[in-house]
Each structure stands twice: as C-alpha cells, then as structure tokens.
N, C-alpha and C positions, 0 to 999 in steps of 0.2 A: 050619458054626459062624459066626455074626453076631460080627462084629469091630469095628464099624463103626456109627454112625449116622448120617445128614446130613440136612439139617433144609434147608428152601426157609428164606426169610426173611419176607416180607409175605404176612401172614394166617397164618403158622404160627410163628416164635417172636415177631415185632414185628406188634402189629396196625395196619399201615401202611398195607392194602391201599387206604382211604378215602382216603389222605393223597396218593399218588397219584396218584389217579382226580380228587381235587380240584386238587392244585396241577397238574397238565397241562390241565384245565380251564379254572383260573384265567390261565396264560399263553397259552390259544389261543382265548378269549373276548376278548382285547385284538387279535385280528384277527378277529373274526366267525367262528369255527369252534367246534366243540364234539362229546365223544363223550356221546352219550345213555347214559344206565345198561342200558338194551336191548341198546346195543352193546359197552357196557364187558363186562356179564356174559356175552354171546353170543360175542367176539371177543378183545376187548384185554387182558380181564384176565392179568396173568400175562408180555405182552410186554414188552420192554424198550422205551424210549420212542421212542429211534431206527430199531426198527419198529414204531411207531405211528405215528411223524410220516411216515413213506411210506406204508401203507396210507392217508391221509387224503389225500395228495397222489395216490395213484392212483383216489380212491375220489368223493372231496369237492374237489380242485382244489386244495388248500392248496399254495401258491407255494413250492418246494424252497429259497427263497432265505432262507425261514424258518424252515428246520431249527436252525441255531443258536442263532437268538435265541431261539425258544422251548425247548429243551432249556436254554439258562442262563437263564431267567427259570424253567422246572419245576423246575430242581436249586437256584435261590434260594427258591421259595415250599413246596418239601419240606423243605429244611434250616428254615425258619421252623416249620414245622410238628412237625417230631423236636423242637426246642428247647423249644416250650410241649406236646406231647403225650407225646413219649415217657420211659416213666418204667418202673423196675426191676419186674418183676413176680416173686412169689415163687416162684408154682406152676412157673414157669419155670427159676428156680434152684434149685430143690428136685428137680424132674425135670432139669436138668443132674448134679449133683452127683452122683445116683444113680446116673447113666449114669457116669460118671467114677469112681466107687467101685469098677464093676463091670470096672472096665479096657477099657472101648469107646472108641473114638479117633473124633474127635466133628469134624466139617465144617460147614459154611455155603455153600453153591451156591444162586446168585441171578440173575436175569436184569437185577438193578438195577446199577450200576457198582460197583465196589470201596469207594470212598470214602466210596457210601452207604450199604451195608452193614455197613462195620465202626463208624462215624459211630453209626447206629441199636443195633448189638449195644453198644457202649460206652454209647451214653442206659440203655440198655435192664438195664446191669448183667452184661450176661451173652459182653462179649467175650474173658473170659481160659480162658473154659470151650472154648474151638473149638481145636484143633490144626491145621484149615485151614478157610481162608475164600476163595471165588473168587467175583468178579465176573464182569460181562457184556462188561469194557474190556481183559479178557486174552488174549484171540486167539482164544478158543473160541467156536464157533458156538452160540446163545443158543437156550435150551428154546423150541418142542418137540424140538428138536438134542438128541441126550443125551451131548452131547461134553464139557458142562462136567462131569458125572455121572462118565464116564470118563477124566476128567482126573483129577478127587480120587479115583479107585481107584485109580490111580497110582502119584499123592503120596504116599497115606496106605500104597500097600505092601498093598493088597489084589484081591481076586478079586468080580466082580462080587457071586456067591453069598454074599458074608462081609460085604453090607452092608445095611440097611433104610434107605431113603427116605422122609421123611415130604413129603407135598406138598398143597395143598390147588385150585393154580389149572389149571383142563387143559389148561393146554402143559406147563406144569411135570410133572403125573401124566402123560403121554402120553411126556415125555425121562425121567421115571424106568425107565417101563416097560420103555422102547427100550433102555434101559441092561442090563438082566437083571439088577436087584437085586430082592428083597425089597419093597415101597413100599403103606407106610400112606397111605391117602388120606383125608384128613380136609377137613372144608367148612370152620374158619376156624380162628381164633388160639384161641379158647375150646375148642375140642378138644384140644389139646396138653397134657398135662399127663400126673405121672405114672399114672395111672389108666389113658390110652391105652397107654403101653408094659406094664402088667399085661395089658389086653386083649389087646395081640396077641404075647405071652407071650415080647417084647424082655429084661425084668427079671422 
C-alpha cells in the first residue's frame, strides 16, 4: 500500500532545470569554461553543482581554487533567476492537494541544497504542501546515491514498498530505483500533473 509520494524538484515540480544549466554557465563563462548542452543532457543533468565543479576540474582543468567562487556566483545568478521566473503553478496545486486529500505524506528530495529548494517550492506556492523536504547539504550522499531517497523513508516512518518516486533526470531515476520504491519516470516539469498520478493508478 502507497503511503507516500516524493517528488525530485528541477524539471519535476519547479521547472528550473534551464535555470541551472544557465546560471552555472553564466559563472563559469567569467573564467573561459563552459558545459555544452551535449554534455549537460548526457552527464550533468541532475548533479549537484559541487560535483560538477570536479568533474570539470578532472575533465576540462578548471582551477579547484575556483570551486567557491563560482558555486556563490551560480547560487547568486539562480536566486536572480527564481525571483523574475519562478511563479505558482496551479496544475501543481491541484495535483498537491489531491494527494494530500488522499492522506499521502508528501517529500521533496533534491540534489540542489536545502535553501534552494525550499527558496523555489515557497516562489513556486507549493511549500506548505511537503511534510519533508531534504537537500544535497545534509550529509547524505547525492543522486545517483539513493541515500537521500532512504533517509526520507525514515523520516517520514515508511517501507521502501509504501512509497512512489516521481523523477525525471537519470541520476535522480537511477537513486530512485536503487532505493526499491515504486518511481514514475517522467521527461520534464510538464508531465507532472494530476492526469500522471490517474496513469499510474497513485489516485
């Protein structure tokens, strides 16, 4: 019996995943580095940024002394970017609510940090609806890891079996799997909605 739902965050409730791709762009284009969309969709999508900035240092030569500076200029030009894009969507509260009608105890597992998570679900209208929310800065190993996955079956007081995963980036579906839950795979933010949980016969 499904007790449970946990939702990734970018590309599956906040369609962020551009925002991203562009603001870590934009700070690593200020030292001549850059991930091609090739390599975003083939590789990075999905990682947290802290490993991205080492694979480019093991890959591309990027100077490790510039791991900070550019993770707080990507967490300045993200936050720029939730401010003027991100905005309430309905199909999203309407698919919360209904889960929450149905007495499902509702997650947020992200490979982005805490602050930007709950930052985006507050833009976004829909952060009173989660019972738990975990980031990438709380000591668990980041998707494809599916530790953060096993942490909130935990939390939330449940059995792998008793929970659906919705995920769309394949590190994230690859730490669902790992997890032994249930896990919707869907391709972006526009899949989610209630029509998807009628599909795969959640509600």
């Amino acid at each position: 019996m499904i007790k449970a739902v946990i939702f990734d965050l970018d590309g599956v409730l906040v369609d962020a995943t551009e925002w991203h791709y562009e603001a870590l762009n934009d700070a690593l284009r200020l030292f001549g580095f850059e991930i091609t969309r090739e390599e975003h969709n083939g590789f990075y999508n999905g990682l947290p940024t802290v490993e991205k900035l080492r694979v480019l240092s093991e890959k591309k030569g990027l100077p490790q002394n510039l791991h900070e500076v550019i993770r707080n200029l990507k967490r300045k030009y993200t936050d720029e970017k939730v401010i003027q894009l991100c905005r309430p969507a309905y199909e999203k509260q309407i698919m919360l609510t209904q889960l929450k009608n149905k007495g499902y105890k509702l997650a947020c597992c992200s490979n982005a940090q805490k602050y930007s998570v709950v930052n985006m679900l507050t833009s976004a209208g829909i952060l009173n609806f989660f019972d738990l929310v975990i980031g990438n800065d709380e000591g668990y190993a980041p998707k494809p890891s599916p530790e953060i996955y096993l942490a909130a079956f935990e939390k939330l007081g449940i059995n792998s079996d008793e929970a659906v995963i919705i995920e769309d980036a394949p590190h994230g579906v690859q730490a669902a799997r790992a997890s032994g839950a249930k896990v919707i795979e869907v391709k972006g933010y526009h899949d989610v909605d209630l029509s998807l949980l009628y599909a795969h016969k959640v509600i």
